[in-house]
C-alpha positions in Angstrom: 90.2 60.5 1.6 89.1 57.9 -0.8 85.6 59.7 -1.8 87.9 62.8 -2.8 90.0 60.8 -5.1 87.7 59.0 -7.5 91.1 56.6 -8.6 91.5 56.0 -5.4 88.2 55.2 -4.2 87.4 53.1 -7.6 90.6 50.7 -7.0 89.6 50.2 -3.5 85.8 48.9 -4.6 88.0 46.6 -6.7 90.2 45.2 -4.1 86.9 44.8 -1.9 85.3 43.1 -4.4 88.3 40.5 -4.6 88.0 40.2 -1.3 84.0 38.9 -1.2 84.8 36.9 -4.1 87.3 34.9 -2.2 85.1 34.6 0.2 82.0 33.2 -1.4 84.8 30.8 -3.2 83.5 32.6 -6.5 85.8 31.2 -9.9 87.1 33.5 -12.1 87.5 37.3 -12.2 84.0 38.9 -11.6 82.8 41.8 -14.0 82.5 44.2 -11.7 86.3 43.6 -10.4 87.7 44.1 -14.3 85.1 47.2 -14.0 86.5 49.0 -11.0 90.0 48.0 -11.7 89.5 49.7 -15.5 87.9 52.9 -13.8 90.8 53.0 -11.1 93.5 53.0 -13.8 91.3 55.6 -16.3 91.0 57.9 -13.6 94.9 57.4 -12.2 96.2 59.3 -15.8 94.5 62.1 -14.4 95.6 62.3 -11.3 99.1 62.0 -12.0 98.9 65.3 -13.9 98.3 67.2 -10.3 101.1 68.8 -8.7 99.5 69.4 -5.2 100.9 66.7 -2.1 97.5 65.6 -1.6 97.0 64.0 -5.0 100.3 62.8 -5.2 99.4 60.9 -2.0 96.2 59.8 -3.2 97.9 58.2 -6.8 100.5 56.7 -4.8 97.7 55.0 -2.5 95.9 54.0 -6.2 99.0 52.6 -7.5 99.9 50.5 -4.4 95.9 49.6 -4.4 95.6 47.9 -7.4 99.1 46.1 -7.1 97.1 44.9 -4.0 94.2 43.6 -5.8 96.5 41.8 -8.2 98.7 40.5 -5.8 95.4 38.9 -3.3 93.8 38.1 -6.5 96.1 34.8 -6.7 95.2 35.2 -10.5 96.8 33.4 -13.3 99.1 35.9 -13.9 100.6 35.9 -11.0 103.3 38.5 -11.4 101.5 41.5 -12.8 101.1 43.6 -9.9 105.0 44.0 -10.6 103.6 46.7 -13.3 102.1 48.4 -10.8 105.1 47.7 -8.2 107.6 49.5 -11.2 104.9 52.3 -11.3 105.0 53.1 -7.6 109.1 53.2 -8.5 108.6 55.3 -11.0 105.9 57.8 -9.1 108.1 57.9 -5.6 111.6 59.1 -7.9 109.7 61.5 -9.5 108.3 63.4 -7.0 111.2 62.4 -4.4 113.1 65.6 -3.6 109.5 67.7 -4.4 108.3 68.0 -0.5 109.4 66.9 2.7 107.8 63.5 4.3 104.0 63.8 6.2 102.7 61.0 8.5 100.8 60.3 5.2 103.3 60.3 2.4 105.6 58.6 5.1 103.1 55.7 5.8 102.9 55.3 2.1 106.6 55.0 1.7 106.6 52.1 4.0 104.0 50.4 2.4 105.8 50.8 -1.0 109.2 49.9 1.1 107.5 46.4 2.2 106.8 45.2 -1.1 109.5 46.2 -2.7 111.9 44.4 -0.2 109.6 41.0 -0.9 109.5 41.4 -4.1 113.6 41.7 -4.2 113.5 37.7 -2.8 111.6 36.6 -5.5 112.7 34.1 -8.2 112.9 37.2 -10.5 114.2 40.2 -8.0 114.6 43.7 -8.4 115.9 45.2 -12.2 118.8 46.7 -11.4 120.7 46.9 -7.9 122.3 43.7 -8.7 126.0 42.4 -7.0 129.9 43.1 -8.2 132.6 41.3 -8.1 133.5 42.4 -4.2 130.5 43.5 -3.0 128.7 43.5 -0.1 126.8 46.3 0.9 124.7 45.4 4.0 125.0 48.2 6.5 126.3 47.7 10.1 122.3 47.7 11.6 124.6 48.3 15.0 126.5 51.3 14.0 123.5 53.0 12.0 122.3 56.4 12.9 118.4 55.5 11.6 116.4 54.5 14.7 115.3 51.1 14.0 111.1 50.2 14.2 109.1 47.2 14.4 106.7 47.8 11.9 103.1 47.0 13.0 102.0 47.4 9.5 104.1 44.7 7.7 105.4 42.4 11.0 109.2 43.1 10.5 111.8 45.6 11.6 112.6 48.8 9.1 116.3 47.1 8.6 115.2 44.1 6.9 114.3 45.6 3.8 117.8 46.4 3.0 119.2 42.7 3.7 116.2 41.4 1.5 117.3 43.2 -1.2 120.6 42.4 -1.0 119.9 38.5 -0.2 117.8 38.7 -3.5 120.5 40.7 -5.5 123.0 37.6 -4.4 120.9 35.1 -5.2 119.9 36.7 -8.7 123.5 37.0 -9.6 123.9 33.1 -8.2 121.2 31.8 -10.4 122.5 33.9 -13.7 125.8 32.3 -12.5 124.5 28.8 -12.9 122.8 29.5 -16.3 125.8 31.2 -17.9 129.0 29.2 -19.3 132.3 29.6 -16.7 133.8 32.1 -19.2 131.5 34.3 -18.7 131.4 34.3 -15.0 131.8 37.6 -12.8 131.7 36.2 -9.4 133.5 33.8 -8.0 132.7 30.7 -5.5 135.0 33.2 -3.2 132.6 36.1 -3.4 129.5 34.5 -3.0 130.8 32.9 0.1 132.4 36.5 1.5 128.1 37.9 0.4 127.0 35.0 2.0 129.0 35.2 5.4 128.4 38.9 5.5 124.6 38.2 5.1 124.2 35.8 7.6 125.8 37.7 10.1 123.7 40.7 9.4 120.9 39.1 10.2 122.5 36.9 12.8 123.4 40.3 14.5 119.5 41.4 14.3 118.5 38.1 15.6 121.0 38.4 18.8 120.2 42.1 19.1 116.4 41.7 19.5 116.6 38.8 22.1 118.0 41.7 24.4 116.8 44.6 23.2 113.9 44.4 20.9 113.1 46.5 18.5 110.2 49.6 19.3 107.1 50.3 17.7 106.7 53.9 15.6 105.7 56.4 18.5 102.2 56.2 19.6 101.9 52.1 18.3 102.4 50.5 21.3 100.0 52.2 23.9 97.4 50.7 21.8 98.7 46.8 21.8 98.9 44.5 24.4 101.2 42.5 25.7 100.5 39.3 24.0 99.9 41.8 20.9 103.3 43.3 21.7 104.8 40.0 21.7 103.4 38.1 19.2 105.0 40.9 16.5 108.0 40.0 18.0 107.4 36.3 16.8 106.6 37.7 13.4 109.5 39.5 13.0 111.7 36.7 13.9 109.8 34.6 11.2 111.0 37.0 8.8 114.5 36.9 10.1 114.7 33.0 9.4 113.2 33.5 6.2 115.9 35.6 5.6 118.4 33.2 6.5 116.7 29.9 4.4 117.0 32.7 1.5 121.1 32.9 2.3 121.5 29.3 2.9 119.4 27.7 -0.6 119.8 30.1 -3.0 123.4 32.1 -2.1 125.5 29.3 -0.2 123.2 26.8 -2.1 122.9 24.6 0.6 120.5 21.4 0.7 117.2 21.8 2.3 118.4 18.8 4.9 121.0 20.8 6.2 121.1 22.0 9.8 121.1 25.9 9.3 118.0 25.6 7.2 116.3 22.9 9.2 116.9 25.2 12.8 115.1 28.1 11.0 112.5 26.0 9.7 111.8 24.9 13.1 111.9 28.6 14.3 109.5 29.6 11.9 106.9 27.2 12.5 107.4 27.8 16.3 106.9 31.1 16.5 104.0 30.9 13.7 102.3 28.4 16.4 102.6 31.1 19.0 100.5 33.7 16.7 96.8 33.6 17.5 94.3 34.4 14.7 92.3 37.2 15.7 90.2 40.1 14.5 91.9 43.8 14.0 95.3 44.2 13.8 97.4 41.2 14.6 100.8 39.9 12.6 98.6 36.2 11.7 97.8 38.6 8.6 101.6 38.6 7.1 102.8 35.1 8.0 102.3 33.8 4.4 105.8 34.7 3.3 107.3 32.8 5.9 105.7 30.2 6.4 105.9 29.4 2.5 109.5 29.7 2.5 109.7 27.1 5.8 107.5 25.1 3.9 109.1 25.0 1.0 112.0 23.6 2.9 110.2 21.5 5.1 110.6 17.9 5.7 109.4 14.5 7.0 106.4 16.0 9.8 107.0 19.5 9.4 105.3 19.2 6.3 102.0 18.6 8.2 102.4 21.4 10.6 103.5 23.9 7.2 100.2 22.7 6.0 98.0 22.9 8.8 99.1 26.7 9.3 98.6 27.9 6.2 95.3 25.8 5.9 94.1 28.0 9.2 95.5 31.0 7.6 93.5 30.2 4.3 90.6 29.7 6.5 90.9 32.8 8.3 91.2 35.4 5.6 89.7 33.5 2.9 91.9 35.1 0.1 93.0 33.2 -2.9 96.8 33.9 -3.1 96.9 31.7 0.4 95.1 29.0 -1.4 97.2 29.5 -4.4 100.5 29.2 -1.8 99.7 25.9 -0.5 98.7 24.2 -3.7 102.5 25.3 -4.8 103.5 23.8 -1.7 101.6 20.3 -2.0 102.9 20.5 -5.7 106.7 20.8 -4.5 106.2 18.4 -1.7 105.2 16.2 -4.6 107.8 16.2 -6.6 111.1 17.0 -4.5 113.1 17.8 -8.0 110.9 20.7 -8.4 113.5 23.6 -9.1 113.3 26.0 -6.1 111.4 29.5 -6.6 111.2 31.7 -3.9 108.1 34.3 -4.1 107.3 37.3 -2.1 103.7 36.7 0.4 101.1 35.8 -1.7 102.7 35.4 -5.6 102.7 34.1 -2.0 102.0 37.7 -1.6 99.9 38.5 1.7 100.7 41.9 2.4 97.6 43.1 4.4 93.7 43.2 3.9 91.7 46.1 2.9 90.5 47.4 6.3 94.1 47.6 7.7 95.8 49.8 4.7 
């Protein structure tokens, strides 16, 4: 596909090339990386201008490409590949109701989905979708009618993405809260702790409904995994889950980092992360940077060193910079436990996935 689409094909040379630089340790942004990234971005404009599903697909793949090589980059501009993140927006509502879904445009949706729902947990969330006095507008996972998937892609369930993004709406309006004088105020203590509750029980309900009956892979997934494979994404996903719940206890309920809630999930993180085996092809050791920086950035007393020695083997493993750049924010918080807390996605953290599994 990528040799048809010369945007496409030109931002993917430039996401391999960030790759080989992080592995020979290179400093700095290569020539050749600013090269293909310019040509990808040139040729995009052009692209976008064709109505047929095909290139759509193929400038949606670009688009998520190069937010990709930004976000693995671990550059010093750490949040630009939100441009391209508010591009993909932009792209998916305009051609939303042109075409049903393909396996393709489907596959892309999910990718787009993933980051989006990471990106909502960030220090900075999502522009708009933001809480009301009132509000909280998790769905009953239980009682939905959309069958629920592990994704093997991204190493959580398809009804995370919705509590992510309402855990980061809450904790955005939480934050604005606490910067803003009490007359101007929205939200009470009352409804944080009514989003909070219902939050935590979301999750809590997705937690106690995968212990008995977990979660299935998108048809045709699972024949090719094996068991340990099979069970080891069920880890993963549980990581994410916890994540999920540090998020609701430090930044909604503002708990401290000593208390028990966050400490359990800490411990469940790094006890599942312990259970994933680096390993060639597709394995969920790929996505664990998102959780295990937010357990480590909760982490106390000799946790710390078992944080550290994860993401050290993860760093080791993959070689890309934004895992570096994770656990140097980590040391740096560890450091200085007054640090104000900032919660980013895998790899601002971001480790969404490497080239050869997109």
């Amino acid at each position: 596909m990528a040799l048809e689409y010369p945007a496409l094909l030109s931002a993917i040379l430039a996401l391999s090339s960030i790759h080989k630089t992080s592995l020979y340790q290179s400093q700095g942004e290569p020539n050749e990386i600013i090269t293909h990234k310019t040509s990808s971005i040139i040729k995009l404009r052009s692209d976008l201008s064709q109505p047929n599903e095909r290139m759509r697909n193929a400038a949606l793949a670009t688009i998520l490409t190069l937010c990709m090589c930004e976000i693995h980059s671990g550059a010093d501009k750490p949040r630009s590949w939100r441009l391209h993140l508010e591009g993909a927006k932009a792209f998916i509502a305009s051609n939303s109701e042109e075409t049903p879904l393909t396996s393709a445009s489907s596959l892309l949706r999910r990718w787009y989905t993933s980051i989006e729902a990471l990106a909502a947990i960030t220090a900075k969330g999502l522009p708009a979708g933001q809480l009301t006095p009132g509000s909280a507008s998790v769905p009953d996972h239980a009682e939905a009618s959309e069958q629920i998937f592990l994704d093997d892609y991204f190493g959580f369930s398809t009804d995370l993405p919705a509590a992510f993004k309402e855990i980061g709406a809450a904790a955005w309006e939480r934050r604005s809260t606490l910067l803003q004088h009490d007359a101007f105020q929205s939200l009470s203590e009352l409804d944080f702790k009514g989003e909070a509750d219902s939050l935590e029980a979301t999750i809590q309900a997705m937690i106690d409904r995968d212990q008995v009956s977990p979660p299935k892979f998108y048809p045709g997934v699972e024949g090719h995994l094996s068991s340990d494979a099979i069970h080891e994404f069920r880890l993963c996903n549980e990581t994410y889950q916890h994540a999920a719940l540090i998020h609701i206890e430090r930044r909604v309920r503002l708990e401290p980092k000593e208390s028990p809630a966050v400490q359990r999930s800490v411990r469940r993180i790094l006890g599942c992360a312990r259970q994933i085996i680096p390993k060639t092809g597709l394995s969920p050791w790929i996505v664990l940077t998102m959780p295990l920086f937010t357990a480590g950035r909760e982490a106390i007393g000799e946790d710390r060193v078992i944080v550290k020695d994860l993401m050290t083997r993860l760093y080791e493993s993959l070689k890309l910079k934004n895992i570096r750049r994770s656990l140097d924010l980590l040391e740096s918080s560890w450091a200085n436990d007054d640090r104000p807390y900032r919660a980013p996605i895998q790899g601002d953290s971001h480790n969404i996935r490497s080239n050869k599994h997109l």
